[in-house]
N, C-alpha and C positions, 0 to 999 in steps of 0.2 A: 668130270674130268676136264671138259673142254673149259670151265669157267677158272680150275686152278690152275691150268697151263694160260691163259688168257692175264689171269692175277699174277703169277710168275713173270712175264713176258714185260707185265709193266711195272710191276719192281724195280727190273731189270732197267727198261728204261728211264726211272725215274731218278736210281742213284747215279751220282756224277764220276764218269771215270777221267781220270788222270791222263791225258795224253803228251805225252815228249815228244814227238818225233819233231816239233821245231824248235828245241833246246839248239841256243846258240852254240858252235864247238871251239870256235875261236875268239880271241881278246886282244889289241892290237891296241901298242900305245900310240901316242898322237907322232907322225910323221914331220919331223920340220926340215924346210928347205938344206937344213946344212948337216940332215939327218946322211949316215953311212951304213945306218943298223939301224933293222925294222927288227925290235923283241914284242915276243907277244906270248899267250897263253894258248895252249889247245889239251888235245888228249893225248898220251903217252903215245909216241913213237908215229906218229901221222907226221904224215910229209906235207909241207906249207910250200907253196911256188907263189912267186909275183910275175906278172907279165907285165914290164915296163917300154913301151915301145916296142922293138920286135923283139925283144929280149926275154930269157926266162930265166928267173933267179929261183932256186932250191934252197933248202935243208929240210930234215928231218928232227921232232921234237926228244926233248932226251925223256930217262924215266916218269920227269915231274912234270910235264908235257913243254916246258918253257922252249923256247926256240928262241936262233937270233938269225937273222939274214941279211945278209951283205950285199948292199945296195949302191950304184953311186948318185951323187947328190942331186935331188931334183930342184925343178925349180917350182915358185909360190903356184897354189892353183892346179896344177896339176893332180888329176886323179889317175889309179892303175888299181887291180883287182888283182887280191889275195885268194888262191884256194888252194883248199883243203884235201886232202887224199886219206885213204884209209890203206895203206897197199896200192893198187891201181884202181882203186876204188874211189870214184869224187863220191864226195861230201857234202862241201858246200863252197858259196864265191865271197866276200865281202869286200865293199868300194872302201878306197882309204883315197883322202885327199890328202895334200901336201900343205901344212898349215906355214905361215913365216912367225918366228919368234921373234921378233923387235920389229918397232915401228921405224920407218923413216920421220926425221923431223927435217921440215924446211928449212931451211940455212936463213939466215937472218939476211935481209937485203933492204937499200934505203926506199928502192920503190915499194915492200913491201910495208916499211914502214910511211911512207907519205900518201899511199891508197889506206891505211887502216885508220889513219889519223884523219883527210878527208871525209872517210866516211861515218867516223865518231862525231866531226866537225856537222857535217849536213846534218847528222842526226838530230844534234843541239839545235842548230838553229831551224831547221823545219818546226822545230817544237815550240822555240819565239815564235814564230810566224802562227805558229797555230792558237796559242793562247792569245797574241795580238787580234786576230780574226777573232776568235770567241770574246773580246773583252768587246771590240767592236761592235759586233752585235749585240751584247750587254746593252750596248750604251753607257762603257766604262769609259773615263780620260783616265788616262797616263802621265804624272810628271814626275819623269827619270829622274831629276834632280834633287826631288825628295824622298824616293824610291818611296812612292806610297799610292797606293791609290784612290783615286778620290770619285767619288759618282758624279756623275755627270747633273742628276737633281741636287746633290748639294751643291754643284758648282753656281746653279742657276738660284738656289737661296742666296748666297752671296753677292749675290750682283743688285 
């Protein structure tokens, strides 16, 4: 008796139960700065709150669980916590940041463009400078004039 309740016991333990109880219950679209309305998904008829600064915003989801709640506009960065109620019942909390939908672009400006050209410029020429120093230690001549260049042992055949 004692070894089929023993074999029992570890059956039991060995098949894998199914646990839910951290099934997500809500779904919340992305927030953006010039957002008025936070729609999201949960379970039918649960009450969604935001705590925005000292503020607290409600509704209640309809039959299809959807919900929208009326917000005013935050700004980039800012995060605030969404929860969930069942009745007077929590639920659960989830963080939402505040995403920005467009980028800023920098305005066009002539120092902007006289530092970018500058520094394309140095780039170029630290790169003369750097193949001149490497041709040098070669022991390559250079003559610009015929844009070619010439080795310095053939130079000394010639002579």
């Amino acid at each position: 008796m004692k070894r089929f309740f023993i074999l029992v016991m570890c059956l039991c333990m060995a098949v894998p139960i199914n646990v839910c109880a951290a099934n997500q219950k809500i779904k919340v679209n992305p927030v953006y700065q010039n957002s008025k309305v936070i729609k999201g998904k949960t379970k039918k008829r649960y009450r969604v709150q935001a705590k925005i600064g000292k503020k607290k915003y409600q509704t209640k989801a309809d039959r299809k669980g959807n919900f929208r709640l009326r917000i005013p506009k935050q700004s980039v960065g800012k995060s605030f916590y969404i929860k969930v109620y069942r009745g007077k019942r929590y639920i659960l909390k989830k963080k939402i940041h505040v995403l920005t939908k467009s980028i800023k672009v920098q305005k066009f400006s002539i120092k902007n463009k006289i530092n970018n050209l500058i520094y394309t410029n140095m780039r170029k020429l630290f790169g003369i400078i750097a193949m001149a120093a490497i041709a040098a230690v070669a022991g390559w001549n250079f003559s610009q004039s015929l844009n070619e260049v010439v080795l310095s042992d053939q130079l000394m055949s010639k002579h």
